[in-house]
C-alpha positions as CSV (number, residue, x, y, z in Angstrom):
1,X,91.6,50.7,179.0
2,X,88.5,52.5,177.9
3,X,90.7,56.3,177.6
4,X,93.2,54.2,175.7
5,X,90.5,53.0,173.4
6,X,89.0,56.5,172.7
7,X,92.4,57.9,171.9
8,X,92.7,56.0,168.7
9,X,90.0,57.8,167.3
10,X,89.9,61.0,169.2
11,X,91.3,64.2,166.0
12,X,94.6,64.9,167.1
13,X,96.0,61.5,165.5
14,X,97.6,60.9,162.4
15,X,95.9,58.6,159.6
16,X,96.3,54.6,160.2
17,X,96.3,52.7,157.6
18,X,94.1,51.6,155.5
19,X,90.7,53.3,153.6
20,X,88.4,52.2,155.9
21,X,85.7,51.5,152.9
22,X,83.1,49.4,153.4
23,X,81.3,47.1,150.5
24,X,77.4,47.3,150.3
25,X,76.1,45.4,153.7
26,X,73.1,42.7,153.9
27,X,70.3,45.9,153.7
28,X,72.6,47.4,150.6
29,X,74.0,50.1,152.7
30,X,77.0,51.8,151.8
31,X,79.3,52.9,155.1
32,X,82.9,53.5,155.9
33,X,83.7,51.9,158.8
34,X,86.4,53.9,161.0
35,X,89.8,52.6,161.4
36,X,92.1,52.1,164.4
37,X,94.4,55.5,164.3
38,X,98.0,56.0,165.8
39,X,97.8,58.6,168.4
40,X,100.5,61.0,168.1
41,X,101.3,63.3,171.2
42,X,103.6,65.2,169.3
43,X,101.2,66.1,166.8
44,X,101.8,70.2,166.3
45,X,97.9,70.8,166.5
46,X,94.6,68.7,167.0
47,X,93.0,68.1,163.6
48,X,96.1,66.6,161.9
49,X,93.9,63.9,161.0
50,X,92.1,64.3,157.4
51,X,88.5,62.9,156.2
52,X,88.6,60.0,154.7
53,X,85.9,61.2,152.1
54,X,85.1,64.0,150.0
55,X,81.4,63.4,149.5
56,X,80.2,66.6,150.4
57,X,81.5,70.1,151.1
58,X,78.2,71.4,153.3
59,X,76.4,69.4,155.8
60,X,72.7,70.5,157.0
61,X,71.1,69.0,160.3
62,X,67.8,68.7,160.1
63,X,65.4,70.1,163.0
64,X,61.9,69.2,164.5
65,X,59.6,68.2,161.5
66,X,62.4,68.7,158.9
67,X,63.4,65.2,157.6
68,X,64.0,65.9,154.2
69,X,66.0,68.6,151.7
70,X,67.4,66.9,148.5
71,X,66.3,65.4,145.6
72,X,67.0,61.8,144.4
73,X,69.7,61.5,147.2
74,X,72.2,58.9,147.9
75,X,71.9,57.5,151.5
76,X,74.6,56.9,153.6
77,X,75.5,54.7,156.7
78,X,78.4,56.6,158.6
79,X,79.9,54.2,161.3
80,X,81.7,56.6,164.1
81,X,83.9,56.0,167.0
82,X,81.4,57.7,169.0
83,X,78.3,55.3,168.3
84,X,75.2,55.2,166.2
85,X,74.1,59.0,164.4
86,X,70.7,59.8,164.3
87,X,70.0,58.4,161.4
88,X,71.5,57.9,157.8
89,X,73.0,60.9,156.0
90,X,71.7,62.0,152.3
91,X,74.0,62.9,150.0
92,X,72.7,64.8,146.7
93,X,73.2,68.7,145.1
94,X,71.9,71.7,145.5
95,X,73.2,74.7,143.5
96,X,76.0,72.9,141.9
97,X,77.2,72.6,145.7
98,X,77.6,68.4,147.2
99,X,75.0,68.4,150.0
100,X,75.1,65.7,153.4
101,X,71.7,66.1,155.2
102,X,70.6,64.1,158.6
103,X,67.7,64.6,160.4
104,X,69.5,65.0,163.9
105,X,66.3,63.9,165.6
106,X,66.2,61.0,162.8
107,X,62.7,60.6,161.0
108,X,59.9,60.6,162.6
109,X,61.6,62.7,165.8
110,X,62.6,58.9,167.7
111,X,65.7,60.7,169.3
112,X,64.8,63.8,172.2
113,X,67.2,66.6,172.4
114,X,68.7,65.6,175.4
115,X,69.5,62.2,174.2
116,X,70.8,62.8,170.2
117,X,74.5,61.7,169.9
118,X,75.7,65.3,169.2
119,X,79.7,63.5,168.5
120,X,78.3,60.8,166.3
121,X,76.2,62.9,164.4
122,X,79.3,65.9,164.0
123,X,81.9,63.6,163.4
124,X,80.0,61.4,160.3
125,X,79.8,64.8,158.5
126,X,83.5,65.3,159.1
127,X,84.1,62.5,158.2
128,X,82.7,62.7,154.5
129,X,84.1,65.8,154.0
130,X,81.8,68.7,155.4
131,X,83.9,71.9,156.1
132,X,80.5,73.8,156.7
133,X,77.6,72.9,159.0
134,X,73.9,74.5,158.5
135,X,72.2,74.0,161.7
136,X,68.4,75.2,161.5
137,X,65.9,74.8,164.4
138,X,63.0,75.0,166.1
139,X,62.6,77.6,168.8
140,X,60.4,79.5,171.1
141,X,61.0,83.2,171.5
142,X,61.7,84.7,174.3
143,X,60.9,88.6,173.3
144,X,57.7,89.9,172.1
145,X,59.6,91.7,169.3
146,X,60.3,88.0,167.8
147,X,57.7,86.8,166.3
148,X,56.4,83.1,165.2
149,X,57.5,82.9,161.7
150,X,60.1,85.3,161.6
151,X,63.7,83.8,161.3
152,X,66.8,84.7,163.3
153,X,69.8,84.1,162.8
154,X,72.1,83.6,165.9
155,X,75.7,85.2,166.5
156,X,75.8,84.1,170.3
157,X,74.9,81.0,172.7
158,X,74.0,80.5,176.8
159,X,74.5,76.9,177.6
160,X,72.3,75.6,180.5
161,X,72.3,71.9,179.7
162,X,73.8,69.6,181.7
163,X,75.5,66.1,181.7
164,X,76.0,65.9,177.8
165,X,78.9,64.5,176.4
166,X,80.5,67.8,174.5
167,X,84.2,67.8,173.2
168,X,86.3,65.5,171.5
169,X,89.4,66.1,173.6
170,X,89.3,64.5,176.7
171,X,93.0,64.4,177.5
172,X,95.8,63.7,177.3
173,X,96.0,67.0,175.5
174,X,94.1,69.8,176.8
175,X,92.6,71.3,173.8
176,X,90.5,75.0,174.6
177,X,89.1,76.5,171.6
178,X,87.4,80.0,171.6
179,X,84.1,80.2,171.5
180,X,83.5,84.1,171.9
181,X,82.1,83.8,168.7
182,X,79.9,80.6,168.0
183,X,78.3,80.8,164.5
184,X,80.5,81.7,161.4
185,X,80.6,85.7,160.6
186,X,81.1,84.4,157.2
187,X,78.1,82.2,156.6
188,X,75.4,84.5,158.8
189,X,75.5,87.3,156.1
190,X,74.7,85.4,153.3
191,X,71.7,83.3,155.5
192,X,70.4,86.6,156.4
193,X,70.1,87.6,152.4
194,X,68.8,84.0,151.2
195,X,66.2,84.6,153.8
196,X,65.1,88.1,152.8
197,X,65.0,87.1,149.4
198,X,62.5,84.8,150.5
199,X,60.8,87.3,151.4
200,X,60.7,86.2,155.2
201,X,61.1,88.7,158.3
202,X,64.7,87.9,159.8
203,X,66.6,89.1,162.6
204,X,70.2,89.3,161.6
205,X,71.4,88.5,165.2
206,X,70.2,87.2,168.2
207,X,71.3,84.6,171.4
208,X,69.8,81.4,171.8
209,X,69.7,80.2,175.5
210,X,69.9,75.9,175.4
211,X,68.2,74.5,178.1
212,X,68.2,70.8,178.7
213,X,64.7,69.5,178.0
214,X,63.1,67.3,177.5
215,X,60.8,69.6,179.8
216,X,60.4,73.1,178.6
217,X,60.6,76.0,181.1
218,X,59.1,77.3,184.0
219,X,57.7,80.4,184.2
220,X,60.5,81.8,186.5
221,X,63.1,80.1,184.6
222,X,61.5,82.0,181.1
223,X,60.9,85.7,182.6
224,X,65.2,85.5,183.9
225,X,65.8,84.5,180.0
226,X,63.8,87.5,178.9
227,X,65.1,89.8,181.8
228,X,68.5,88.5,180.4
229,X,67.7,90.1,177.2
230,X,68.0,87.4,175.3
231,X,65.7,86.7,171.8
232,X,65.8,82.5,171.1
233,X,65.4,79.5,173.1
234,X,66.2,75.8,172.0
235,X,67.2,72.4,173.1
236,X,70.1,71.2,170.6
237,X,72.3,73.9,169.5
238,X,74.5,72.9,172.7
239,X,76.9,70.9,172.5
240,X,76.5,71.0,168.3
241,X,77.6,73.8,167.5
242,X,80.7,73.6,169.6
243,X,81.6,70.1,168.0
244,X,81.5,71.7,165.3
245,X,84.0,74.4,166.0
246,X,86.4,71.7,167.6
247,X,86.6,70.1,164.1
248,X,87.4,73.5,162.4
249,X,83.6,73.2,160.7
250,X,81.7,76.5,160.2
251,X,78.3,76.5,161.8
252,X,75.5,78.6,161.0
253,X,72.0,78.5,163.2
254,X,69.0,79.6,161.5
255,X,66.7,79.7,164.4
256,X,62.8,79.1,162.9
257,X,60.4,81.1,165.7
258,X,57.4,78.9,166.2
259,X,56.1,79.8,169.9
260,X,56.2,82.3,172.3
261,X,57.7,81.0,175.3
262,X,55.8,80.6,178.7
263,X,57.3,83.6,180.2
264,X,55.3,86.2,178.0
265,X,52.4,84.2,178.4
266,X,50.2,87.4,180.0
267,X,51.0,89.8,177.3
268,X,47.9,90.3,174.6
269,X,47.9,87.6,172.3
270,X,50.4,85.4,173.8
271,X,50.0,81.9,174.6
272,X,51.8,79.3,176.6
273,X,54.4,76.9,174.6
274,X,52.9,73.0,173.7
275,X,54.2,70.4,171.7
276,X,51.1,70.8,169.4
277,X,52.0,74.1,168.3
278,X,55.5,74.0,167.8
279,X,55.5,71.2,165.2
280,X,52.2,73.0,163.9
281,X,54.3,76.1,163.0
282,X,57.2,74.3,162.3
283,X,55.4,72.5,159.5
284,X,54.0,75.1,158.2
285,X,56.9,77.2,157.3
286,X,59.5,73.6,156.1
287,X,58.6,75.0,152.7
288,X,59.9,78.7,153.8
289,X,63.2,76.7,155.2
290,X,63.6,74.9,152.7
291,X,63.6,78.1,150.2
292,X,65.9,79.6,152.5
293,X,68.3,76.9,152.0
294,X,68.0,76.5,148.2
295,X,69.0,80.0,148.2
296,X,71.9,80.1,150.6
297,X,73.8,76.9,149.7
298,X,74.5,78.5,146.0
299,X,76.0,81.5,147.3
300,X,78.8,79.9,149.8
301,X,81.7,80.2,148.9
302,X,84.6,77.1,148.1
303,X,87.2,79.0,149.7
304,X,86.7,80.0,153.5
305,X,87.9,83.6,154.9
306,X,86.5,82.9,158.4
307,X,88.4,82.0,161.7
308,X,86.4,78.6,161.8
309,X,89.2,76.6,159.7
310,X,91.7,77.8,162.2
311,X,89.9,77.1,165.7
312,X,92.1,74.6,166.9
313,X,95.6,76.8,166.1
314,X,97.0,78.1,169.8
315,X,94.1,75.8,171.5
316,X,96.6,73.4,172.3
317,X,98.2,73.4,175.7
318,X,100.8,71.7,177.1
C-alpha cells in the first residue's frame, strides 16, 4: 500500500485535478498543499508533471550560517509528498530575477546534514516554479593549494554517504539519469565571473567528496581524499544535487573554503577541522557570498542552453 501511495506523487504522473491552493492557515501561512495525481505508466518521459506555481524562476539553498538573502521577502509554507522541508521558503527579487531561498539546515542549523529532507526540500522549489538551483556551502579543503576563503566552484562529485533517501523514482519505472556531469556547464561560468568581480580568489573547478557526517573524517580517511586528488569536502551536496538533476533543475555548487581538513594537519600553518572554526570563517565571508550572489542571479539567463532541462529524455527504461 505504501509504494501505491508514493506513486501518486512520484514526477512521472500527469496533473490531477484541482489547484491544490491553500488559504492563509491559523499562523497566516500561505502553502499549497499537494494533490493526489493519476499515475500514468504510459507517460513518454518522467517529468510530464508541471509546477503548480510560478513564484520563482531560481531557488538558492542556504548553507551553514547562511539563513538569509532577500529583502522584504514573502514567506512560504511548501507542503510535499515527501514530508516537512527544512524550513519555510522566501520568496523576494534580486536583479529583476523572482528568488525562493531556504536555509536547508533551517535557521539556527536545527537539521544535521545527514538528517535534512534532501526530496522535501528539492521538490518544494520545483514545485513553485524553480528551473535553477544555487547550492552554496560550507567545506573543508582537502589541498593545500585551496585555501580558507577562496571559493570553488565544483564541476564533479564522489558520493560516500550512506543510507539516504536519493531519487524520486523508485519503480515501477526505472528511471537512470546521467550524472557524468553534476553541476550545470551553463551556470558555473557566470558564478565563476560574479565571484571574481567580487574580487574573491576562485577556483573555476574542483570535486567535492560527500561524506556522511555528522562526524568529520579520520585522518586516514582525509590523506586517501587528498591522495585521490581531490580539492573540496562537504556533507550535503549528496543526494541534492542529484534531485535536482532528476527534476530537470540546473544546479550550481559554490563551495565557500573555511578549514583545512584533518589530513594536512602536519603541513606549516595547518590546523585540524572543528566546529568552531568552520562557522567562524563561514561567518565571516556571508557578506562575500552574498555579493557573489547579488552578482550572479542578474546575469542568468531566462532561456536555458544547458543539458539540465533534458536529463530525464532517454533515462527512461522499460
Amino acid at each position: 500500500m505504501r509504494i501505491h501511495w508514493l506513486l501518486r506523487w512520484l514526477p512521472p504522473i500527469n496533473r490531477g485535478r484541482g489547484s491544490g491552493l491553500r488559504d492563509q492557515d491559523s499562523n497566516g501561512r500561505l502553502g499549497r498543499a499537494p494533490q493526489p495525481l493519476t499515475f500514468n505508466p504510459c507517460s513518454p518521459r518522467p517529468g510530464a508533471l508541471k509546477p503548480q506555481e510560478s513564484a520563482a524562476d531560481i531557488g538558492v539553498f542556504g548553507g551553514s550560517g547562511f539563513y538569509s538573502l532577500l529583502e522584504d521577502p514573502v514567506e512560504r509554507t511548501v507542503n510535499t509528498p515527501y514530508g516537512h522541508t527544512s524550513d519555510r521558503i522566501a520568496v523576494g527579487e534580486i536583479g529583476g530575477k523572482r528568488v525562493a531561498f531556504m536555509p536547508r539546515h533551517g535557521v539556527g542549523h536545527r537539521v544535521p546534514a545527514h538528517r535534512v529532507n534532501y526530496r522535501a526540500n528539492v521538490w518544494a522549489m520545483w514545485n513553485l516554479g524553480v528551473k535553477r538551483i544555487l547550492g552554496p556551502c560550507a567545506a573543508g579543503s582537502l589541498q593545500s593549494s585551496v585555501r580558507p576563503g577562496d571559493f570553488v566552484i565544483c564541476d564533479q562529485f564522489v558520493d560516500r554517504t550512506s543510507g539516504r533517501a536519493d531519487t524520486f523514482y523508485d519503480g515501477p519505472l526505472s528511471v537512470h539519469i546521467s550524472s557524468a556531469d553534476p553541476y550545470c556547464p551553463e551556470l558555473r561560468p557566470l558564478a565563476v565571473e560574479a565571484a571574481r568581480t567580487a574580487n574573491i580568489h576562485v577556483h573555476d573547478r574542483g570535486t567535492v567528496v560527500i561524506i556522511q557526517g555528522p562526524r568529520f573524517s579520520t585522518r586516514a580517511e582525509s590523506r586517501w581524499f587528498t591522495t585521490m586528488g581531490w580539492e573540496v569536502i562537504n556533507m550535503t551536496q549528496y543526494p541534492e544535487a542529484i534531485l535536482a538533476r532528476e527534476l530537470e533543475m540546473c544546479y550550481l555548487n559554490i563551495s565557500l573554503i573555511t578549514d583545512y581538513d584533518v589530513g594536512l594537519e602536519g603541513d606549516e600553518g595547518i590546523q585540524a577541522v572543528t566546529v568552531e572554526e568552520v562557522i567562524r570563517v563561514f561567518n565571516e565571508n556571508n557578506e562575500k557570498l552574498k555579493q557573489v550572489l547579488h552578482n550572479l542571479i542578474p546575469t542568468i539567463p531566462t532561456e536555458r542552453g544547458c543539458p539540465c532541462a533534458t536529463a530525464l529524455a532517454g533515462a527512461v527504461i522499460g
